[in-house]
C-alpha positions as CSV (number, residue, x, y, z in Angstrom):
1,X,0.0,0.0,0.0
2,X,2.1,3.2,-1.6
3,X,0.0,5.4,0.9
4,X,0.1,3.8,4.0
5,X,2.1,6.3,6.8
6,X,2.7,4.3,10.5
7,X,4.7,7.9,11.3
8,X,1.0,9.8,12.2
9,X,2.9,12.4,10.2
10,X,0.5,14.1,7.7
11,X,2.1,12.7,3.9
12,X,3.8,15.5,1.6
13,X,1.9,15.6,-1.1
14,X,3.2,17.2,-4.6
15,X,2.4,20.0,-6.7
16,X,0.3,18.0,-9.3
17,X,-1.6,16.2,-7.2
18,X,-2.3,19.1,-5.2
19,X,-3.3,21.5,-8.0
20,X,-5.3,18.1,-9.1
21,X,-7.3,18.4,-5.9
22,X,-7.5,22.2,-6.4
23,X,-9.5,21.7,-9.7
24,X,-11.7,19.1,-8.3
25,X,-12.5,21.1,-5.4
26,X,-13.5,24.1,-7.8
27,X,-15.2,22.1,-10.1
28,X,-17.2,20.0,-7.0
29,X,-20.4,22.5,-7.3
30,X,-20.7,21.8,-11.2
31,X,-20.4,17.9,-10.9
32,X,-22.8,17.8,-8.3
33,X,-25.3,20.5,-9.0
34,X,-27.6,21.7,-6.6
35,X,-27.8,20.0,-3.4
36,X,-29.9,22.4,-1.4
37,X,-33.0,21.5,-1.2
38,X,-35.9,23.0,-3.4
39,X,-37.8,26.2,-2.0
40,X,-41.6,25.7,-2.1
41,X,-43.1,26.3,-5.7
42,X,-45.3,29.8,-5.9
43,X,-49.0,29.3,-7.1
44,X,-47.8,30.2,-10.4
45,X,-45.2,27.8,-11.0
46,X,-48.2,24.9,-10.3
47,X,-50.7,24.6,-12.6
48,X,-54.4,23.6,-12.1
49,X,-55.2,20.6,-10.0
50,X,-51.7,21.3,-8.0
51,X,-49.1,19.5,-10.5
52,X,-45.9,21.1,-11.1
53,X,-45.3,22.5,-14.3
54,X,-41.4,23.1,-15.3
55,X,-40.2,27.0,-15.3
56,X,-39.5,28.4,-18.3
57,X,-35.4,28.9,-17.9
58,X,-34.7,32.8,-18.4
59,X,-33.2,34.2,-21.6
60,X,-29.6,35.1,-19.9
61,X,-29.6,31.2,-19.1
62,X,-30.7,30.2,-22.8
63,X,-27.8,32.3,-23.6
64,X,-25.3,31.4,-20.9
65,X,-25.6,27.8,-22.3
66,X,-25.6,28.0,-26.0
67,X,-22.5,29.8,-24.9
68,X,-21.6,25.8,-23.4
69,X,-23.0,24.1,-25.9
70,X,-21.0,25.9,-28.5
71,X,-17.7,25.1,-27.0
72,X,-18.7,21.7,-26.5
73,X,-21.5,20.5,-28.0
74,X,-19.6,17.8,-29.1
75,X,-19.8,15.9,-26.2
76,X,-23.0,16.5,-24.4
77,X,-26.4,15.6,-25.4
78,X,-29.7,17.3,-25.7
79,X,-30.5,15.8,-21.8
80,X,-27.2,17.3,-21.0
81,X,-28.1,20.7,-22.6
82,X,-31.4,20.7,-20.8
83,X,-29.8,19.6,-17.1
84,X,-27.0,22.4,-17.5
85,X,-29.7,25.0,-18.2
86,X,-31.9,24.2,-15.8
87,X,-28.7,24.5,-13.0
88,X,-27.8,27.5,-14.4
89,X,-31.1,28.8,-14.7
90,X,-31.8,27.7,-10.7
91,X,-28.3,29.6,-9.8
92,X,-29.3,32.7,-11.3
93,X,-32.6,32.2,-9.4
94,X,-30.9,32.1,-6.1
95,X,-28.4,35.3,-7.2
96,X,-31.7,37.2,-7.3
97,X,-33.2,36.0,-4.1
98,X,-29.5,37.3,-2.4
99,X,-29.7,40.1,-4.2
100,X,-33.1,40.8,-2.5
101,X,-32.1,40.5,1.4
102,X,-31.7,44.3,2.8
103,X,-28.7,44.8,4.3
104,X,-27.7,47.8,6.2
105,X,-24.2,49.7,6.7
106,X,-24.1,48.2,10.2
107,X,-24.7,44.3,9.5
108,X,-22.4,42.1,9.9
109,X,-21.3,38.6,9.4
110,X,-22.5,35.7,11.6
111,X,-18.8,35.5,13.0
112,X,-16.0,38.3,13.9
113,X,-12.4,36.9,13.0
114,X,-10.0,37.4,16.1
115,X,-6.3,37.0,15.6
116,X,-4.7,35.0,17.7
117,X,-2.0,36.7,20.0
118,X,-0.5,34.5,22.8
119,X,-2.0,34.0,25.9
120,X,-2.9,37.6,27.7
Protein backbone atom coordinates (compact mmCIF):
# COMPACT_ATOMS: atom_id res chain seq x y z
CA UNK A 1 0.00 0.00 0.00
CA UNK A 2 2.06 3.20 -1.55
CA UNK A 3 0.03 5.42 0.87
CA UNK A 4 0.11 3.81 4.00
CA UNK A 5 2.14 6.27 6.80
CA UNK A 6 2.72 4.31 10.53
CA UNK A 7 4.69 7.91 11.30
CA UNK A 8 1.02 9.80 12.19
CA UNK A 9 2.89 12.41 10.19
CA UNK A 10 0.51 14.08 7.67
CA UNK A 11 2.07 12.69 3.87
CA UNK A 12 3.80 15.51 1.62
CA UNK A 13 1.93 15.62 -1.14
CA UNK A 14 3.15 17.16 -4.63
CA UNK A 15 2.43 20.01 -6.67
CA UNK A 16 0.26 18.05 -9.29
CA UNK A 17 -1.60 16.16 -7.21
CA UNK A 18 -2.28 19.11 -5.16
CA UNK A 19 -3.28 21.51 -7.96
CA UNK A 20 -5.33 18.13 -9.13
CA UNK A 21 -7.26 18.40 -5.89
CA UNK A 22 -7.51 22.20 -6.41
CA UNK A 23 -9.52 21.71 -9.69
CA UNK A 24 -11.71 19.14 -8.32
CA UNK A 25 -12.53 21.06 -5.41
CA UNK A 26 -13.52 24.06 -7.78
CA UNK A 27 -15.15 22.14 -10.05
CA UNK A 28 -17.24 20.01 -7.01
CA UNK A 29 -20.38 22.47 -7.33
CA UNK A 30 -20.73 21.84 -11.19
CA UNK A 31 -20.35 17.91 -10.90
CA UNK A 32 -22.77 17.82 -8.35
CA UNK A 33 -25.33 20.50 -8.97
CA UNK A 34 -27.58 21.71 -6.60
CA UNK A 35 -27.79 19.97 -3.40
CA UNK A 36 -29.88 22.40 -1.43
CA UNK A 37 -32.97 21.46 -1.16
CA UNK A 38 -35.89 23.02 -3.41
CA UNK A 39 -37.82 26.22 -2.00
CA UNK A 40 -41.63 25.66 -2.12
CA UNK A 41 -43.08 26.34 -5.74
CA UNK A 42 -45.26 29.78 -5.94
CA UNK A 43 -49.02 29.30 -7.10
CA UNK A 44 -47.82 30.15 -10.37
CA UNK A 45 -45.17 27.83 -10.97
CA UNK A 46 -48.22 24.88 -10.33
CA UNK A 47 -50.73 24.64 -12.60
CA UNK A 48 -54.37 23.56 -12.07
CA UNK A 49 -55.15 20.64 -9.95
CA UNK A 50 -51.71 21.30 -7.99
CA UNK A 51 -49.08 19.48 -10.46
CA UNK A 52 -45.94 21.12 -11.15
CA UNK A 53 -45.33 22.49 -14.27
CA UNK A 54 -41.42 23.11 -15.30
CA UNK A 55 -40.24 27.01 -15.27
CA UNK A 56 -39.52 28.38 -18.34
CA UNK A 57 -35.38 28.95 -17.89
CA UNK A 58 -34.73 32.82 -18.44
CA UNK A 59 -33.22 34.19 -21.64
CA UNK A 60 -29.63 35.08 -19.86
CA UNK A 61 -29.57 31.24 -19.06
CA UNK A 62 -30.70 30.19 -22.80
CA UNK A 63 -27.75 32.26 -23.64
CA UNK A 64 -25.33 31.37 -20.93
CA UNK A 65 -25.63 27.75 -22.28
CA UNK A 66 -25.55 28.04 -25.95
CA UNK A 67 -22.48 29.78 -24.85
CA UNK A 68 -21.56 25.83 -23.37
CA UNK A 69 -23.02 24.11 -25.90
CA UNK A 70 -20.97 25.92 -28.46
CA UNK A 71 -17.70 25.14 -27.04
CA UNK A 72 -18.70 21.74 -26.52
CA UNK A 73 -21.50 20.53 -28.01
CA UNK A 74 -19.57 17.76 -29.07
CA UNK A 75 -19.77 15.87 -26.23
CA UNK A 76 -23.05 16.52 -24.41
CA UNK A 77 -26.39 15.58 -25.36
CA UNK A 78 -29.67 17.28 -25.68
CA UNK A 79 -30.52 15.75 -21.82
CA UNK A 80 -27.22 17.27 -20.99
CA UNK A 81 -28.13 20.72 -22.64
CA UNK A 82 -31.42 20.67 -20.81
CA UNK A 83 -29.79 19.60 -17.11
CA UNK A 84 -26.99 22.39 -17.53
CA UNK A 85 -29.74 24.96 -18.21
CA UNK A 86 -31.89 24.24 -15.77
CA UNK A 87 -28.75 24.45 -13.02
CA UNK A 88 -27.84 27.49 -14.38
CA UNK A 89 -31.12 28.77 -14.69
CA UNK A 90 -31.84 27.74 -10.70
CA UNK A 91 -28.25 29.59 -9.83
CA UNK A 92 -29.25 32.67 -11.29
CA UNK A 93 -32.65 32.21 -9.44
CA UNK A 94 -30.90 32.11 -6.12
CA UNK A 95 -28.45 35.33 -7.15
CA UNK A 96 -31.74 37.23 -7.29
CA UNK A 97 -33.18 36.03 -4.09
CA UNK A 98 -29.53 37.27 -2.39
CA UNK A 99 -29.73 40.14 -4.20
CA UNK A 100 -33.12 40.85 -2.52
CA UNK A 101 -32.06 40.49 1.37
CA UNK A 102 -31.74 44.33 2.80
CA UNK A 103 -28.69 44.81 4.25
CA UNK A 104 -27.75 47.75 6.25
CA UNK A 105 -24.20 49.70 6.71
CA UNK A 106 -24.13 48.23 10.17
CA UNK A 107 -24.74 44.33 9.55
CA UNK A 108 -22.36 42.15 9.95
CA UNK A 109 -21.32 38.60 9.35
CA UNK A 110 -22.46 35.70 11.60
CA UNK A 111 -18.82 35.46 12.98
CA UNK A 112 -15.98 38.31 13.91
CA UNK A 113 -12.44 36.88 13.00
CA UNK A 114 -9.98 37.40 16.10
CA UNK A 115 -6.29 37.05 15.60
CA UNK A 116 -4.67 35.01 17.73
CA UNK A 117 -1.96 36.67 20.00
CA UNK A 118 -0.54 34.49 22.76
CA UNK A 119 -1.98 34.04 25.95
CA UNK A 120 -2.86 37.60 27.69
Amino acid sequence: MPNFNSTGVPPHISRRAFAERLALAAAAPLLLGNLTPAPPLREAERGLGGEVQAAEPSTLAKTLAEAIRLRYGDRLSADDLATITRGIDGRLRAVDRLYQVALTNGDEPDFVFRAYRGEA
